[in-house]
C-alpha angles and dihedrals in degrees: 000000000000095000081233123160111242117245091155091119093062100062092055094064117105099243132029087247097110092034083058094044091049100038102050084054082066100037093237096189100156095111081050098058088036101062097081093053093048080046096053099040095046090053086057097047097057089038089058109037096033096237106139094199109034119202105236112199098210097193117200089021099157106176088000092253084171099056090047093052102053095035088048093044081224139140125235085243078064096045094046087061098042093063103033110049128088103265086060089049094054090054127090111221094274094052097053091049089054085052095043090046084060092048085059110091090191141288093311087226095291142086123225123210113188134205122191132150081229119094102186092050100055092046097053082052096048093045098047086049093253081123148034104197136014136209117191110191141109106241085183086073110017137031122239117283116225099264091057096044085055087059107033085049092068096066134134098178140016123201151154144185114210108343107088111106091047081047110048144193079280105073097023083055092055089057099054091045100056113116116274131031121011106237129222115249130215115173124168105209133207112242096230086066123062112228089205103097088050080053099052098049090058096048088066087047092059092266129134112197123200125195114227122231122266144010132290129213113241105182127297121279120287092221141345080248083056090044100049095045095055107048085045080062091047098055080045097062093042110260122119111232121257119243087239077053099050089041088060110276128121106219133201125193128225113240122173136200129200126178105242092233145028101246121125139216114264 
């Protein structure tokens, strides 16, 4: 146990309306703060390896808050408002995907591929163009069926913002391990979880992994309940709570792996 507030409700609706509603009420900003990283990574990455529209795997997308926020060039500030406000409450599900469709600028040089054990979640973002492409399946549990495989090899990048330690080395080895190209892996990672055991799968893989300096800030605190019970999980495992952590954030870490060379699987 995490001592982790559940918003899992939140992610089986049939459009992101109530996420966005819970979620602004606890100023979740790590896609946010993300953005630039994935920016930046993803810029490498086709500067490197000469692939003009790189396939990002987005895992745990949910809505595909990560694709919105690249392909409508927005903020979650932007977003908060977009599907809170009153013109969003008045719509049925098709019409705020018809409104969401004219907030997407294009394809911001990048597909985006999502996989999510939600399947209303990943369809609201496919449908709205947050994503190209969607994957819904529980890697945890299952491998990958041929059809998925097909799609999850193709990818560039892989990356996440919040979801591994309820995914695991499990599901993020998998991913390294498809057949094709070895992708490029960027998680932010939540500081109650140790990203160790994810690291050590991929270094048998061929990966290095690096951990990038400083916190980032996840959402507030759901509760001083909530507060007091993780870092109570944090001491536990060993890591000394941050002063953003003790003043009511939950915070996550950047960690990236790269494979070491640029061979691929046969």
């Amino acid at each position: 146990m995490t001592g982790k507030a559940s918003f899992d409700h939140v992610y089986a609706e049939p459009d992101p309306r109530p996420y966005f509603r819970a979620l602004r009420a606890l100023d979740y900003h790590l896609p946010q703060l993300a953005k630039p990283y994935f920016a930046k990574l993803v810029a490498e990455y086709r500067a490197e390896r000469g692939v003009a529209e790189p396939t990002v795997v987005d895992v745990g997308c949910s809505y595909g808050v990560n694709g919105a926020l690249r392909r409508a060039e927005a903020t979650m500030d932007q977003l908060y408002d977009h599907y809170t406000g009153t013109e969003a409450a008045g719509l049925d599900r098709d019409g705020l995907i018809e409104r969401d469709r004219r907030l997407v600028r294009g394809a911001g040089g990048v597909r985006f591929v999502g996989l999510d054990v939600s399947g209303p979640a990943l369809a609201y973002a496919r449908d709205a163009g947050f994503l190209d492409e969607a994957v819904h399946a529980d890697l945890e549990r299952n491998e990958p069926t041929d059809a998925q495989t097909a799609v999850l090899a193709g990818a560039d990048l892989v990356v996440s913002t919040g979801c591994v330690g309820y995914v695991t080395e499990r599901t993020v080895g998998q991913l390294a391990a498809l057949p094709g190209r070895r992708p490029w892996m960027a998680h932010f990672v939540l500081r109650m979880f140790s990203y160790a055991p994810v690291a050590d799968a991929l270094t048998g893989l061929g990966y290095a992994t690096t951990e990038t300096a400083g916190v980032f800030r996840q959402r507030r605190f759901a509760s001083a309940d909530e507060r007091e019970r993780i870092l109570d999980t944090l001491r536990d495992n060993g890591v000394e709570p941050h002063e953003l952590e003790t003043a009511g954030w939950l915070c996550a870490r950047l960690y990236l792996s790269r494979p070491t060379d640029h061979e691929e699987h046969t």
